[in-house]
N, C-alpha and C positions, 0 to 999 in steps of 0.2 A: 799197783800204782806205778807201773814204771815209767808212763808219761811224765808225773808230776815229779819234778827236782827235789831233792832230796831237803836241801834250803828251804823250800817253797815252803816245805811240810812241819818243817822246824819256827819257821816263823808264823807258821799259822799256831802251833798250838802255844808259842810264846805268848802270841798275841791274844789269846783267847784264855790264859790262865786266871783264877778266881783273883790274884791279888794284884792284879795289874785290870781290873773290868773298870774301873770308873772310866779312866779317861781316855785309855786304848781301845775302847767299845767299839768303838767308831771308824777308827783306820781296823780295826781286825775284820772288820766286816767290809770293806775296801777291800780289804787283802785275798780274804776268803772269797769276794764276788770275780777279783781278777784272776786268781786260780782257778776255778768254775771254769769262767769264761777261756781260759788256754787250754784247759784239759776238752773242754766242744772243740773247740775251734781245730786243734791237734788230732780228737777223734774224727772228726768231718775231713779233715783234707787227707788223712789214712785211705780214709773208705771214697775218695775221690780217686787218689792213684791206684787202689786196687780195681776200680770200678772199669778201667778203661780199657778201650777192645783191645786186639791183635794190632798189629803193625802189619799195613798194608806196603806191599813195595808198590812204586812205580815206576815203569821205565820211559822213559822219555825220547822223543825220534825228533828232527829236523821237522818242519810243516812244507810238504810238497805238495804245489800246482798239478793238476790230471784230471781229467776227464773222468765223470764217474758211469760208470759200464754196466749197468744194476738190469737185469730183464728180471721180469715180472711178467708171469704165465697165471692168469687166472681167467674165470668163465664171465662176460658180461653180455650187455644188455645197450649197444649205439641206435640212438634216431638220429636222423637225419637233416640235417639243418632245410632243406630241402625235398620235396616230393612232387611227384607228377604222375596220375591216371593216364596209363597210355590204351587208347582205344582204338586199333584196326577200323578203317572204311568200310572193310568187309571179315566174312568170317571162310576160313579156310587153315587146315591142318599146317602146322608150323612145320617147315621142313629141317631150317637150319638155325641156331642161336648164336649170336657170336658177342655175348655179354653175361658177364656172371651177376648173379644178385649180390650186389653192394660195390658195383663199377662204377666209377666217375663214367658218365657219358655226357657230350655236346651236342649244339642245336647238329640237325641235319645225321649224325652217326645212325649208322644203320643198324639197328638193333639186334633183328632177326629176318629171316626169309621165310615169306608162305608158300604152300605146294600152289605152283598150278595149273595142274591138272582141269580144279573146276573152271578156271578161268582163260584155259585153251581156248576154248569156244565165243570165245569174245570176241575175237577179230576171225572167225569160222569163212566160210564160203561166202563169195559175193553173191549178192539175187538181185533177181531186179523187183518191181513193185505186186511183181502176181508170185514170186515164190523160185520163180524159176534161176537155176546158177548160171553163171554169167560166165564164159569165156574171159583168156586175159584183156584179146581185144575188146569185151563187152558185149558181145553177140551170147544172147539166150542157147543152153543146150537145150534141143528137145527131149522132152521126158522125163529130166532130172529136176527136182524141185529141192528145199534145204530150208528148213523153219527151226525155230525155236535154238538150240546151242549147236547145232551144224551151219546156220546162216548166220554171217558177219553181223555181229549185234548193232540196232541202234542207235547205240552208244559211241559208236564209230572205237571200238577199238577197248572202251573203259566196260569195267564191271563194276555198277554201283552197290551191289550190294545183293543176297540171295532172294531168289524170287521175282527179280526185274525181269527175265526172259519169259514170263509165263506169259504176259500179257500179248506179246510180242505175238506169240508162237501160234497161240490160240488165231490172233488176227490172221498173219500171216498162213496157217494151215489152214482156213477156211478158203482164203484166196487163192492158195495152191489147188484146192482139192476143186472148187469153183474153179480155175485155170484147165486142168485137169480134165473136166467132163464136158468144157465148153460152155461154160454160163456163168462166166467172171462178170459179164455184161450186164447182167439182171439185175433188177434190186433186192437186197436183204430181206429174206420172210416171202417173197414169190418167187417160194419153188414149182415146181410143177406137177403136178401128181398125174400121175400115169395109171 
């Protein structure tokens, strides 16, 4: 009991002796409920200061203005606030790119360049309306005919698209090969049979 004062103890059992009970009942029971009550209260705040953690230090700095520098390297996932379908006029093997996938690009920026090769034959040899090619002054060569992607398409110059020369060619190689044997003059389907 070495919480409880030594007095405390003395006065409690004075208070509570058989030849003093009538009329000190009553504060000894007062006495005994306040001693009760300091011996909790004493035991509760013991087991309050034993209860409490470690001692944390803190160190303390100035609060400095700066720019914070932080990169962040991880894998994701951008769309694009914008997009656009780009479809070629024509189709022919890409030759050169000069745009990566995910370039800002503007109206008019050239994207890439197509081979052309197919599209040589666009602006090919002059003829005139039977097949035959034409000198620079415009005078027919004899002999020499040019249909289909060897004669100036036309298109005077454009290629719209694969398969436009076919139609051409067919025409015009009829009227070359009728130029040809002499019976450009004739009408279509009266041939002659010999």
């Amino acid at each position: 009991m070495r919480w409880i004062d030594h007095d405390v103890v003395s006065a409690l059992r004075r208070s509570c002796s058989p030849a003093k009970a009538g009329r000190h009942t009553k504060a000894g029971h007062y006495v005994l409920m306040a001693a009760v009550a300091c011996v909790l209260v004493s035991a509760c705040s013991k087991k309050e200061e034993e209860e409490e953690g470690p001692v944390v230090t803190v160190d303390v700095a100035p609060v400095l203005s700066s720019q914070i520098s932080r990169v962040v390297r991880a894998p994701a996932v951008l769309y694009p606030q914008q997009q656009a379908a780009i479809v070629p006029k024509i189709t022919a093997p890409i030759k050169k790119i000069y745009v990566e996938k995910g370039d800002k690009v503007k109206a008019g920026q050239i994207l890439l360049e197509l081979e052309n090769s197919d599209l040589a034959s666009a602006a090919g040899l002059r003829t005139d309306a039977s097949g035959r090619v034409l000198t620079a002054s415009g005078m027919p060569l004899k002999g020499l005919y040019a249909v289909g992607t060897d004669a100036a398409s036309i298109f005077r110059g454009t290629y719209p698209g694969p398969g436009t020369m076919i139609g051409p060619a067919l025409v015009f190689g009829w009227r070359a090969a009728m130029d040809a044997a002499g019976r450009l003059d004739e009408e279509p389907g009266s041939a002659r049979r010999n």
